[in-house]
C-alpha positions in Angstrom: 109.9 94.1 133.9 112.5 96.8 132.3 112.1 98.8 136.1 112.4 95.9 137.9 115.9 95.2 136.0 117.2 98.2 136.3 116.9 98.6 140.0 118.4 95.3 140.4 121.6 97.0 138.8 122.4 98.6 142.0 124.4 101.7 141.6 123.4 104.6 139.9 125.2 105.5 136.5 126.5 109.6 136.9 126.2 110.0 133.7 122.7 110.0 133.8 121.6 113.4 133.7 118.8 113.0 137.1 121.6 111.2 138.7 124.7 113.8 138.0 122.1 116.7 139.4 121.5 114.6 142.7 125.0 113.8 143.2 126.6 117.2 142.4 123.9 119.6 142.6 121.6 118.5 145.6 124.3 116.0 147.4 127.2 117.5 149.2 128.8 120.6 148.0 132.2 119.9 148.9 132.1 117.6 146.3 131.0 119.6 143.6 133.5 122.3 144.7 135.9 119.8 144.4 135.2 118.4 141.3 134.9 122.2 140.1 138.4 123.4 141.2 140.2 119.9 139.8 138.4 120.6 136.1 139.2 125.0 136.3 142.4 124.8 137.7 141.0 127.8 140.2 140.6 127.9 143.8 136.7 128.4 145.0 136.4 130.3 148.5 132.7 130.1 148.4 130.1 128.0 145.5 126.5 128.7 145.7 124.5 126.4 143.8 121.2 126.8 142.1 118.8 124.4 144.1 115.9 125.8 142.7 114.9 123.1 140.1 112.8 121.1 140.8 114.4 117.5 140.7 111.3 115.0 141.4 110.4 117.0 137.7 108.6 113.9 135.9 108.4 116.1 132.7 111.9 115.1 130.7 110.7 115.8 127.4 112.5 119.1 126.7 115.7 117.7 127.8 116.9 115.2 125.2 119.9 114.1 127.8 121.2 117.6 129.0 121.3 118.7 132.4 122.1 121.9 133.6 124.2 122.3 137.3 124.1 126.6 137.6 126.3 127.7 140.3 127.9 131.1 141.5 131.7 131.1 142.4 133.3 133.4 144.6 130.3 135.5 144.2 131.4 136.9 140.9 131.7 134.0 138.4 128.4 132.4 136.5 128.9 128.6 136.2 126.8 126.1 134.1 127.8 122.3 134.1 126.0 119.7 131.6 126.7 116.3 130.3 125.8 115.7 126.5 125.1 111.9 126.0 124.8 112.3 122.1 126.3 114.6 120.1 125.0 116.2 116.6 125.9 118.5 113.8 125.0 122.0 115.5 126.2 120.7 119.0 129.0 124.1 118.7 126.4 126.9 118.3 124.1 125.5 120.4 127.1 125.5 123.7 127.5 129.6 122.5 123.6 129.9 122.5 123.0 128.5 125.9 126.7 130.0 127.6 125.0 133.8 125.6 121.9 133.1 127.5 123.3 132.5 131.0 125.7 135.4 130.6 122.8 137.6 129.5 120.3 136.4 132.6 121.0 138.2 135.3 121.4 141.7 133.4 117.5 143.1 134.8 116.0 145.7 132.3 117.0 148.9 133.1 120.9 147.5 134.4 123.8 149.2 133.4 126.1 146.7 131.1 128.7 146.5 134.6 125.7 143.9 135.9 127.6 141.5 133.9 130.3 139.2 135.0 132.0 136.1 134.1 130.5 133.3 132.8 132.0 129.8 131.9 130.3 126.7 130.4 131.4 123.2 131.0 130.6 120.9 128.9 131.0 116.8 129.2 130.7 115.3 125.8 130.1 111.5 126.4 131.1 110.9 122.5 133.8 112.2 120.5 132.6 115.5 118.5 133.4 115.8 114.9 134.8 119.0 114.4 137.9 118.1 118.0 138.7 115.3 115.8 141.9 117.2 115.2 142.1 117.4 118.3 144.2 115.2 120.9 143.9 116.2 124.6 140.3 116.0 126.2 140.0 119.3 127.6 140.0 122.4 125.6 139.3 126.4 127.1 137.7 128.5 124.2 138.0 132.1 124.8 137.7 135.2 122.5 141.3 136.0 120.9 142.4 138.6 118.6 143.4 136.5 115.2 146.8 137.5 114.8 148.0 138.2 118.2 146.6 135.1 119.9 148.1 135.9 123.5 145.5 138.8 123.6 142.1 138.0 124.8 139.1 140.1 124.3 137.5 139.8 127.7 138.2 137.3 130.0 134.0 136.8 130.7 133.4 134.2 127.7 134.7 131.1 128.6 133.7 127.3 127.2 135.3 123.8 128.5 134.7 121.2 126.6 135.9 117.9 128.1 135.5 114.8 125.4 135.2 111.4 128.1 136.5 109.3 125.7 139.7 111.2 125.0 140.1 111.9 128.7 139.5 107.7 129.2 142.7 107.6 126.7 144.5 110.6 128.0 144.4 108.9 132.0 146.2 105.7 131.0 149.5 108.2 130.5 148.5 110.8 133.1 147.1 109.3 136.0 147.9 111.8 138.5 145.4 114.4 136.8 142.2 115.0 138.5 140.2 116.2 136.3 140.9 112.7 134.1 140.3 111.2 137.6 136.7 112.7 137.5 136.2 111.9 133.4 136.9 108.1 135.0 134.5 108.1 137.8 131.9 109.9 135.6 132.1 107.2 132.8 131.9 104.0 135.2 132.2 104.4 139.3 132.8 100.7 139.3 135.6 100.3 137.1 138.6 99.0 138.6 141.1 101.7 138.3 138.3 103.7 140.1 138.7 102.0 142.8 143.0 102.4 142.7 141.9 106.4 142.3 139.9 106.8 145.5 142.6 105.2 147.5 144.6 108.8 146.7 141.3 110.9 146.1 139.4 111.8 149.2 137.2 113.5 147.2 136.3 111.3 144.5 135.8 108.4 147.1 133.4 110.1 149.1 131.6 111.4 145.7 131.2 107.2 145.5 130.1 107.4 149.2 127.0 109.8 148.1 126.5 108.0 144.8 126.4 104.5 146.9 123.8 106.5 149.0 121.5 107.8 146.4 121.5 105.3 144.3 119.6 103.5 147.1 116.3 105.9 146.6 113.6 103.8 144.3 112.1 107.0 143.5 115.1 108.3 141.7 116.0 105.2 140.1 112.3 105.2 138.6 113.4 109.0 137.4 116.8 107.6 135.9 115.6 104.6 134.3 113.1 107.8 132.8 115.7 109.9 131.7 117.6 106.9 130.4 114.9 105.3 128.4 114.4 108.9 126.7 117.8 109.4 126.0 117.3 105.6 124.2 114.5 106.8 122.3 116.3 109.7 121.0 119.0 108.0 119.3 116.8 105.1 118.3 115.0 108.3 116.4 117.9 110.1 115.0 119.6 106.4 114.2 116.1 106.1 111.9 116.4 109.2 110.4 119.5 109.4 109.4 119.2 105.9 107.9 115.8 106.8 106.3 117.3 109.8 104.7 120.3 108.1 103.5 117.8 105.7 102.0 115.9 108.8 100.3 119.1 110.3 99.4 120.0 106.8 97.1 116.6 106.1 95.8 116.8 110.4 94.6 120.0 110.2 93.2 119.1 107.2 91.4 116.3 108.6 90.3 118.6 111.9 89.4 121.1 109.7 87.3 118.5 107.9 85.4 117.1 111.2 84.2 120.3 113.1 83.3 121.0 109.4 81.9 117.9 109.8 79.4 118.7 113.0 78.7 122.3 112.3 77.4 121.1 109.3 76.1 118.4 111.0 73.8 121.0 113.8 72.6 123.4 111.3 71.9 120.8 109.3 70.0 119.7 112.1 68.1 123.5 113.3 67.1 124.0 109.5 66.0 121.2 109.7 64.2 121.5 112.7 62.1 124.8 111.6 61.4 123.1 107.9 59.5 120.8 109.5 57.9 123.2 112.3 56.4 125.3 109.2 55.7 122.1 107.2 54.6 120.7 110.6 52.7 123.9 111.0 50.8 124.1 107.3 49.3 120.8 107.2 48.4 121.1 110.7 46.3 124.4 109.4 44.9 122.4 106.3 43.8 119.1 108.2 43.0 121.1 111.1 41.1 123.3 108.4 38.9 119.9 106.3 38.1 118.4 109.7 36.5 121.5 110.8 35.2 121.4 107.0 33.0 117.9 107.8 32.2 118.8 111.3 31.4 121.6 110.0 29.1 119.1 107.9 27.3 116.5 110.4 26.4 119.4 112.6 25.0 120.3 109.7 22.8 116.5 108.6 21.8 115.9 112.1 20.7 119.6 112.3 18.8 118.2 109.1 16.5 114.7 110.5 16.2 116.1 113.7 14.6 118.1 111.4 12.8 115.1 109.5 11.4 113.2 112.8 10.5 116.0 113.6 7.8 115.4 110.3 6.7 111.9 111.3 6.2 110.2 108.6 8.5 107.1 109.2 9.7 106.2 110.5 13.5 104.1 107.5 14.1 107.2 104.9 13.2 110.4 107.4 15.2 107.5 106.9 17.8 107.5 103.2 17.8 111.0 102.4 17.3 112.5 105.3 20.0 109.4 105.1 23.0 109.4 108.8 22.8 106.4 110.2 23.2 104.7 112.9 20.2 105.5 115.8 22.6 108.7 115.1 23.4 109.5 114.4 19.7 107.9 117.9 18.7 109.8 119.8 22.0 113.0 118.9 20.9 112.1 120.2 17.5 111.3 123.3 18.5 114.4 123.7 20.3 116.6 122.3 17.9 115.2 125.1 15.4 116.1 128.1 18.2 
């Protein structure tokens, strides 16, 4: 039901990574010249394109949405085109790995380090990536620059473009004379209006709609694109879950975190409190324990006063005894000491 549904769409989205390699890289390569000269701001004599790849390729499960369009230009520049439908938190490094990998690839073992020559990466970033937010204008050239003296470049063989559609969506509604905005608009939707009001001025893009009219009319390589764009789906269904399911782990950690340290603090804080009462608690009860045998103390001293009283009075042990409650040896101690 989804195939049938998606062929009765009719045209072809270019943004789909099986459909942008049809139209640009085995379609008609005055277009892709063009569209090449209107985003480098070069002229190309001669463009060779890599038509070596397979494109009837089922297999679209190492691709997670890229597509790669290699091409040679005027027989001395390395060109590698791709449209990133997602973006993600290593999206930078990974542009320098794969632009270090096409400029290392055709340097054979055993080649002298003059086997090398330009290479430039273009990059079409469907979304907006997070570390451009800074960033206004859509298109931005990254080359290698001394720090300080910015105007010198290091070599003029690295080269990155990275063209964000949705800036360059904004940026066309104040420069609609660029072409390489004009490209970002056909790209993101062939069928929008102002499309339409661009290919009455742009031979190029309008026959680029031509071709795209054409192949969109093959049901093999709309069973390919509804492929590609089911994966590309699936993808961010699956990062969409992961992210939420590690946000999820992330609370239910951190609250597990906080009610630990909360224990913790709790317990020291209960243990401070309480050796603070029962110092408190310890002190009153010695105040009121010391005071009670201090009393008792004081009546003893006195008893024994008015027994040695009563024995130069000459009354017997037996009756100081009975009227004082001492006992016979505490009676006799005091004597003794009495006597020292």
């Amino acid at each position: 039901m989804v195939m049938e549904d998606y062929k009765e769409k009719g045209i072809l989205q270019p943004k789909n990574d099986v459909v942008f390699q049809a139209l640009f890289g085995r379609g008609k390569e005055r277009i892709t010249k063009a569209m090449l000269e209107d985003i480098l701001k070069i002229k190309i004599h001669k463009l060779d394109l890599d038509r070596g790849k397979d494109l009837v390729n089922d297999n679209k499960e190492s691709k997670n949405g890229r597509v790669d369009l290699r091409a040679v230009i005027n027989d001395n520049i390395e060109c590698d085109i791709e449209i990133q439908l997602s973006t993600h938190e290593k999206m930078i490094e990974r542009f320098l790995y794969y632009w270090a990998k096409m400029y290392v690839a055709n340097l054979k073992i055993g080649q002298k380090y003059k086997g090398l020559r330009k290479t430039i990466s273009i990059i079409i970033v469907d979304d907006e990536i997070k570390q451009f937010r800074g960033i206004h204008k859509a298109h931005t050239k990254w080359q290698l620059r001394e720090e300080k003296y910015k105007e010198i470049i290091l070599t003029s063989f690295c080269e990155l473009n990275i063209i964000e559609m949705s800036k360059a969506i904004q940026e066309y509604k104040n420069n609609k004379q660029d072409e390489m905005l004009q490209w970002m608009m056909f790209l993101d939707n062939p069928e929008n209006k102002e499309v339409a009001e661009i290919m009455e001025e742009n031979e190029d893009i309008k026959e680029a709609k031509e071709e795209l009219d054409k192949i969109s009319q093959d049901d093999l390589l709309r069973r390919m694109a509804l492929k590609a764009d089911l994966a590309q789906r699936d993808h961010e269904q699956l990062m969409y879950e992961a992210e939420r399911d590690g946000r999820e782990l992330g609370l239910k950690l951190g609250r597990e975190e906080g009610l630990e340290i909360g224990r913790a603090e709790g317990r020291e804080k209960g243990i401070k409190e309480g050796r603070q009462e029962g110092r408190q608690e310890g002190r009153q009860e010695g105040r009121q324990e010391g005071k009670a045998e201090g009393i008792k103390e004081g009546e003893k001293k006195a008893k024994l006063e008015d027994a040695r009283k009563m024995l130069e009075e000459e009354l017997t042990l037996e009756q100081i005894m009975r009227i004082t409650g001492l006992t016979k040896e505490e009676i006799m101690e005091d004597m003794e000491t009495s006597k020292k």
